[in-house]
N, C-alpha and C positions, 0 to 999 in steps of 0.2 A: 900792569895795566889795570883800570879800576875797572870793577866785576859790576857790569850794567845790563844785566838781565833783569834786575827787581824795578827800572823803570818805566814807568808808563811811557805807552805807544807815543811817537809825536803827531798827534791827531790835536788840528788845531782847535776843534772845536773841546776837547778834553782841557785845554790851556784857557780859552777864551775869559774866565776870571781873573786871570791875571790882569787882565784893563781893567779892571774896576778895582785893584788894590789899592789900597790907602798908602802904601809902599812908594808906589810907580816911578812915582818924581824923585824920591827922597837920596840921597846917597848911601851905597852898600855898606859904608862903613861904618853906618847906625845900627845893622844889623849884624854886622859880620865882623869879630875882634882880629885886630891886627897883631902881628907877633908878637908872643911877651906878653902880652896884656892879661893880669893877675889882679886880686884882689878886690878891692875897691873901687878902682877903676872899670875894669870891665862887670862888676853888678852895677854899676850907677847906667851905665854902658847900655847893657842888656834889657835896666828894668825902662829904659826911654824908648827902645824898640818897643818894648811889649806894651808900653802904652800908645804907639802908635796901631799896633794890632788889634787891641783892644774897641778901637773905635772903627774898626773896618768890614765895610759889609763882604767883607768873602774871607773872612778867617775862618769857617767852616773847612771850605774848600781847599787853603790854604794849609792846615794843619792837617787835613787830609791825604793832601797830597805827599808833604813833609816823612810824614808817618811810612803811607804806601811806598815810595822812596830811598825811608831811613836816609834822610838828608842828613849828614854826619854834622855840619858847621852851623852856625847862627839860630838865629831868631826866625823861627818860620809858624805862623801859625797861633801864636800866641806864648810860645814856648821855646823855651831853650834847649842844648842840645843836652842837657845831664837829663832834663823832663824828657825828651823824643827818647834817649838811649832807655831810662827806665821802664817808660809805657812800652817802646819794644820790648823787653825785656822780660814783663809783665804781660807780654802779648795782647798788649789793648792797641792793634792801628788799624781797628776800623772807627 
Protein backbone atom coordinates (compact mmCIF):
# COMPACT_ATOMS: atom_id res chain seq x y z
CA UNK A 1 0.00 0.00 0.00
CA UNK A 2 1.71 3.37 -0.85
CA UNK A 3 2.72 5.42 2.34
CA UNK A 4 0.33 8.78 2.14
CA UNK A 5 1.01 10.46 5.18
CA UNK A 6 3.54 13.07 3.48
CA UNK A 7 0.47 14.40 1.43
CA UNK A 8 -1.13 17.41 1.71
CA UNK A 9 -4.66 17.79 3.37
CA UNK A 10 -7.45 17.68 0.56
CA UNK A 11 -8.52 21.08 1.31
CA UNK A 12 -9.75 22.46 -1.88
CA UNK A 13 -8.81 25.57 -1.30
CA UNK A 14 -4.91 24.25 -0.86
CA UNK A 15 -5.62 22.80 -4.74
CA UNK A 16 -7.42 25.74 -6.14
CA UNK A 17 -4.05 26.50 -8.58
CA UNK A 18 -4.36 23.80 -10.22
CA UNK A 19 -7.23 25.80 -12.44
CA UNK A 20 -4.93 28.08 -13.46
CA UNK A 21 -2.22 25.56 -14.83
CA UNK A 22 -0.78 25.72 -18.09
CA UNK A 23 -1.06 21.84 -17.95
CA UNK A 24 -5.06 21.61 -17.45
CA UNK A 25 -6.00 20.74 -20.94
CA UNK A 26 -2.88 19.10 -22.21
CA UNK A 27 -2.62 15.24 -22.19
CA UNK A 28 -0.71 13.33 -19.07
CA UNK A 29 1.39 11.67 -21.39
CA UNK A 30 3.37 14.90 -22.17
CA UNK A 31 4.22 14.89 -18.73
CA UNK A 32 4.24 11.49 -17.67
CA UNK A 33 6.64 8.66 -19.72
CA UNK A 34 4.97 5.58 -20.69
CA UNK A 35 6.77 2.12 -20.15
CA UNK A 36 10.14 1.60 -21.50
CA UNK A 37 10.56 5.01 -22.57
CA UNK A 38 14.63 5.59 -22.49
CA UNK A 39 16.98 7.74 -23.91
CA UNK A 40 16.27 10.17 -26.42
CA UNK A 41 13.05 9.70 -26.53
CA UNK A 42 11.76 10.46 -23.23
CA UNK A 43 14.58 13.84 -22.84
CA UNK A 44 13.05 15.24 -25.95
CA UNK A 45 9.72 13.90 -24.08
CA UNK A 46 10.51 15.59 -20.72
CA UNK A 47 12.24 18.70 -22.04
CA UNK A 48 8.41 19.63 -24.03
CA UNK A 49 6.81 19.32 -20.68
CA UNK A 50 9.21 21.67 -18.96
CA UNK A 51 8.57 24.10 -21.54
CA UNK A 52 5.17 23.87 -21.03
CA UNK A 53 5.94 24.70 -17.22
CA UNK A 54 8.17 27.11 -17.92
CA UNK A 55 5.41 29.51 -19.14
CA UNK A 56 3.01 28.83 -16.40
CA UNK A 57 1.81 31.14 -13.82
CA UNK A 58 1.51 28.58 -10.84
CA UNK A 59 4.83 26.69 -11.36
CA UNK A 60 5.73 28.09 -8.08
CA UNK A 61 3.04 26.37 -6.42
CA UNK A 62 3.22 23.48 -8.65
CA UNK A 63 6.91 22.43 -7.88
CA UNK A 64 5.85 23.19 -4.35
CA UNK A 65 3.69 20.93 -4.09
CA UNK A 66 5.58 18.24 -6.14
CA UNK A 67 8.42 18.65 -3.59
CA UNK A 68 5.98 18.66 -0.27
CA UNK A 69 4.68 15.36 -1.82
CA UNK A 70 7.89 13.77 -3.33
CA UNK A 71 5.70 13.14 -6.21
CA UNK A 72 7.84 10.04 -7.41
CA UNK A 73 6.75 10.30 -11.68
CA UNK A 74 6.74 13.15 -14.30
CA UNK A 75 7.32 16.57 -14.86
CA UNK A 76 5.79 18.65 -12.11
CA UNK A 77 6.91 21.87 -11.44
CA UNK A 78 9.23 22.64 -13.79
CA UNK A 79 11.29 19.48 -13.16
CA UNK A 80 11.91 16.14 -13.47
CA UNK A 81 11.81 13.30 -11.40
CA UNK A 82 16.01 12.64 -11.08
CA UNK A 83 15.75 16.86 -10.22
CA UNK A 84 12.57 16.29 -7.40
CA UNK A 85 14.70 13.00 -6.08
CA UNK A 86 18.04 15.03 -5.86
CA UNK A 87 16.59 18.39 -4.28
CA UNK A 88 14.87 15.87 -1.78
CA UNK A 89 17.90 14.47 -1.19
CA UNK A 90 19.68 17.66 -0.87
CA UNK A 91 16.67 18.60 1.41
CA UNK A 92 15.82 21.63 -0.56
CA UNK A 93 11.52 21.11 -0.74
CA UNK A 94 10.66 24.12 0.52
Amino acid sequence: MAATARLPEPVSEAWHWQLHAACRELSTSRFFHPENERGSARDNRERRAKLVCHQCPVLPQCRAHALKAREPYGVWGGLGERERRDLIARGRTA
